[in-house]
N, C-alpha and C positions, 0 to 999 in steps of 0.2 A: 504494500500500500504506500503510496504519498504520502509525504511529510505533508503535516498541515500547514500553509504558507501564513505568519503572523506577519500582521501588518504594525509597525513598529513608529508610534509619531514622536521626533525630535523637536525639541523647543529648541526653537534658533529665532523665532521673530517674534511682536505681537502675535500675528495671525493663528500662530499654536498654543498658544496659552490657554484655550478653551478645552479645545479637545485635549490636550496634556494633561492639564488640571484635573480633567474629568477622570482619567485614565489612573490618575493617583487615588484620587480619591475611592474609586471602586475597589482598587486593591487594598485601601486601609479599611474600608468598611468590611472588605470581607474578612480582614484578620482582626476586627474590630479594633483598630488604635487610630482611627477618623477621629475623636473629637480628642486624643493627644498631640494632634499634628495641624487642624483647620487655620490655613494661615487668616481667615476672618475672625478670628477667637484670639484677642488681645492676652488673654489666660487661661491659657488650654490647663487640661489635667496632668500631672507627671505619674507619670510610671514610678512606683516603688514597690521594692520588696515586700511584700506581709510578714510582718511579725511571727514568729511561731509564739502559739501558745504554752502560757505556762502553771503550774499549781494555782498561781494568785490568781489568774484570771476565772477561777471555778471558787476559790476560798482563799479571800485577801489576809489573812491568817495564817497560809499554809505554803512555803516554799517548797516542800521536799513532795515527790507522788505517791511515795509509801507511807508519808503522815495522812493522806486523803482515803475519805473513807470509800467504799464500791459507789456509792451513788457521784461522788463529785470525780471518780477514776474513769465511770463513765462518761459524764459530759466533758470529761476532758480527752478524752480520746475521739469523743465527736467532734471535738474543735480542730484537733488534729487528724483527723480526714477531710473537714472544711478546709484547713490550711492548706491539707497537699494537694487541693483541688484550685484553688485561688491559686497558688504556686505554680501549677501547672498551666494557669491560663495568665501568669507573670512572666514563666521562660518564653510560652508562645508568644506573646505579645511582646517581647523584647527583642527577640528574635525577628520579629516583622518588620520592626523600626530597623532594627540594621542592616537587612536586607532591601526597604524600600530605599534607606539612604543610599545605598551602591546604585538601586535601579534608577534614582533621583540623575544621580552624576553617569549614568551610562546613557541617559536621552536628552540629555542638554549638550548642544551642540558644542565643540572644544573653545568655541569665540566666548563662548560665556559659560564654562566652567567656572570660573574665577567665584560668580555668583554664589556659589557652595560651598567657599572654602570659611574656614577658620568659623564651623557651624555647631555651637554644640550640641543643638538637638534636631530633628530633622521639622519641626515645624518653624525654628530659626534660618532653617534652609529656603521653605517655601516661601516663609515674608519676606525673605529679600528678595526670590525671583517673582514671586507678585507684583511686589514694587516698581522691579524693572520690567516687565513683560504683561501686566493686566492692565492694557489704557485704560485711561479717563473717559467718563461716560460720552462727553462730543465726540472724542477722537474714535470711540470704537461705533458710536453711531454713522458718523462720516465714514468711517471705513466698508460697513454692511450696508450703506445705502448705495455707495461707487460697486460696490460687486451685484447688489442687486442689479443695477441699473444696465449694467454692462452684458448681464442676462438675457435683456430683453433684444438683443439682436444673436437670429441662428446663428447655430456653428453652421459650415462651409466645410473647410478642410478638415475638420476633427471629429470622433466619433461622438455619439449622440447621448448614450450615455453618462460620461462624466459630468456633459452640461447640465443632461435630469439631474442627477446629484448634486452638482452646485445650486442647482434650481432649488431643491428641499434644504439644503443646506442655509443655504440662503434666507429663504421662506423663514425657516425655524430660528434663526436669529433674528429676524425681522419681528416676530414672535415676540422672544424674549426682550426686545427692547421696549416692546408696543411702539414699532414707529406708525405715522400713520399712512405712510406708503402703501399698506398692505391691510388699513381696513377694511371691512368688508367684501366683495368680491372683487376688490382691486388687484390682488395678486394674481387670480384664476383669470381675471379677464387681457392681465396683461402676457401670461402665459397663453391664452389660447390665441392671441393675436399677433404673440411673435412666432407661433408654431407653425401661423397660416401658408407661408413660402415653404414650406417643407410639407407639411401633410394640408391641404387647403379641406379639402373632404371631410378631415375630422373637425377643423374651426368651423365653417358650414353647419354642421352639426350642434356643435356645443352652442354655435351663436344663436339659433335657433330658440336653442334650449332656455337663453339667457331670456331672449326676448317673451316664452311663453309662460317662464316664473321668474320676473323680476324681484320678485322678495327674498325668492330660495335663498340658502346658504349654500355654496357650496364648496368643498373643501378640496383644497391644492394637493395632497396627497393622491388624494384617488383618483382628481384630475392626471395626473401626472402617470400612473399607474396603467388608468386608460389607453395613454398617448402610449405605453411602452407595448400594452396589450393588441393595440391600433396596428402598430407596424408590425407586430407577427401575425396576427391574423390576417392582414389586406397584404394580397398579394403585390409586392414592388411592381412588378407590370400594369395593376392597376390603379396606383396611385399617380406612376408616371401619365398614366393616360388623361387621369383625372382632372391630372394638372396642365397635358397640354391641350383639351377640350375647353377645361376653364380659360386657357388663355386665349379659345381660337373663338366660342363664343359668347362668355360671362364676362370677359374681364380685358385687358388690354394686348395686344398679339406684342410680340418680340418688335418686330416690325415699324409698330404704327404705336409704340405705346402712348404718346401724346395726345391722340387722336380718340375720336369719341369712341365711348364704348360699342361693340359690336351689337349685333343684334340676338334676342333668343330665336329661334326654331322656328317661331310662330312670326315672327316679323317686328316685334316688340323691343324698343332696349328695358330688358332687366333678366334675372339670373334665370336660371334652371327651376330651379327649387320653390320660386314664387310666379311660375306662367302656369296658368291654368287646366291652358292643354295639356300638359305634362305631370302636371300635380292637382290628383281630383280635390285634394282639402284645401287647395286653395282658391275655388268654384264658388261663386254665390249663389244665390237664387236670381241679380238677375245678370249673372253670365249666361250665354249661349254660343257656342262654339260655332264658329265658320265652317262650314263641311270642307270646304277647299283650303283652305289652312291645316286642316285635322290632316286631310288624306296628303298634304305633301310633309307633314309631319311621321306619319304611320307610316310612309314611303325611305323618308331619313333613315327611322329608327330600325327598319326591316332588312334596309341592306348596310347599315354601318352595327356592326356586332360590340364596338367598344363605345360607342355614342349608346348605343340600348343599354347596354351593361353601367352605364355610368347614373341614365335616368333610372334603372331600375332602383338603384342602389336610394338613388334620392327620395322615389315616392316611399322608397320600405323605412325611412327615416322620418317622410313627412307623416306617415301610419301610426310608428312608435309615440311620435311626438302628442300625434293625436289622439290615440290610447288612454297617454298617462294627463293629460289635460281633460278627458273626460271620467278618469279615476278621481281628481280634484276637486271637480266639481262638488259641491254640496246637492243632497239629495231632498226632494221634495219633502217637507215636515221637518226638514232639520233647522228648523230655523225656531 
């Protein structure tokens, strides 16, 4: 079998002090000496030895154990199995501290080493690299707002992945700050709108969505999630199609992008997704279709197999959409 590949974060700048921190900290909670070490805790607890019990502590009378009579020879030997238990969670816990203090100085980068020296406990270690490496509240707000921001335009040459994860990454200190960048559905909506030049099919979609419950919450994770689920289920052939159909009739051609928008199918400028001949839910009562519009549209769709495949795709999304807007709905007497 594989060795398991650990991913190992060095504190070398602000920007790892989060995650570094975090990193510490789980490993003391697990060996419980977290709040021996919390560089937020002005006066943490010290580790010290437990006393071992002795006669006096059962009978302040009695130094010797053979002067104690059976009743106080018993609670003194229960005191002394509580010792070697407390004792035993003294070596472990001292043991933790000086094993963290090694792992301290093996993930700070050798430029700031220096930070750790001449430390004598390992929570004296962590307040001085606090000090130096945990900005101030503007400077790390300024700094989460330029990576957000920088976000919101695709990647191009780089895979798509890491960007998802700066994207949550991101998000979730955007979070922790409450800035207000990221009120409400401002995150999701700026996510599904830089996504549009890469997957336009899926923002189509979401935007729809936005449009039919403007109050919804809805949350950036699962958006995100979607978008990863989006590109393995839709096959690469037909997203490229999707997207050169959108550009040849929805949206602006290579070409002429200056230039007005193209026409839909039907002879109309506006998208796919909102012409009527193409999308029955979006028919009034008093729509009526052009029979010679209809049949040179049913003519399009019959001999171009990937212009069909793209409407199909749209009406089974204007369906879903319509679906769950009539799940919504409030039912007669419920009022």
């Amino acid at each position: 079998m594989m060795a398991e590949k650990v991913t190992t974060v060095v504190l070398t700048s602000q920007k790892d002090w989060d995650e570094w921190v975090e990193i510490i900290k789980s490993i003391a909670i697990a060996s419980n000496i977290w709040n021996l070490i919390d560089p937020n805790t002005a006066n943490p607890l010290t580790l010290e030895e437990p006393p071992a019990p002795k006669p006096t502590n059962v009978n302040s009378a009695k130094t010797i154990f053979s002067t104690l009579d059976e009743d106080e020879k018993e609670e003194l030997r229960e005191l002394r199995r509580e010792h070697k238990r407390e004792l035993n969670l003294y070596d472990r816990q001292k043991q933790a501290l000086n094993t963290l203090r090694i792992q301290i100085q093996q993930t700070v980068s050798r430029a700031n080493l220096s930070y750790t020296f001449n430390c004598e406990t390992v929570h004296d270690m962590l307040v001085k690299l606090q000090k130096r490496f945990n900005p101030t509240s503007e400077a790390r707000e300024r700094e989460v707002i330029q990576r957000y921001q920088k976000l919101r335009v695709p990647p191009r040459d780089r895979a798509i992945e890491p960007w998802l994860q700066e994207w949550e990454r991101a998000y979730n200190d955007c979070s922790r700050l409450k800035l207000p960048d990221i009120d409400g559905n401002r995150a999701v909506r700026d996510f599904i709108y830089t996504v549009d030049k890469l997957e336009p099919g899926f923002t189509s979609y979401w935007r729809n969505r936005f449009l039919e419950n403007p109050k919804e919450d809805f949350d950036l994770y699962e958006i995100i999630q979607r978008f990863r689920d989006y590109q393995i289920e839709t096959p690469a052939r037909f997203r490229a199609d999707y997207s050169s159909f959108q550009a040849t009739y929805q949206g602006k051609s290579s070409d002429d992008e200056k230039k007005q928008q193209r026409e839909c199918l039907c002879g109309q400028i506006h998208h796919f997704k909102d012409c009527p001949y193409l999308i029955k839910e979006k028919r009034t009562h008093e729509w009526h279709p052009n029979r010679e519009i209809q049949d040179k549209i049913d003519e399009k769709l019959r001999t171009n197999e990937k212009l069909r495949g793209i409407i199909e795709r749209l009406q089974k999304e204007a369906i879903d959409i319509e679906i769950k807007a009539r799940a919504n709905m409030p039912r007669l007497g419920s009022f």
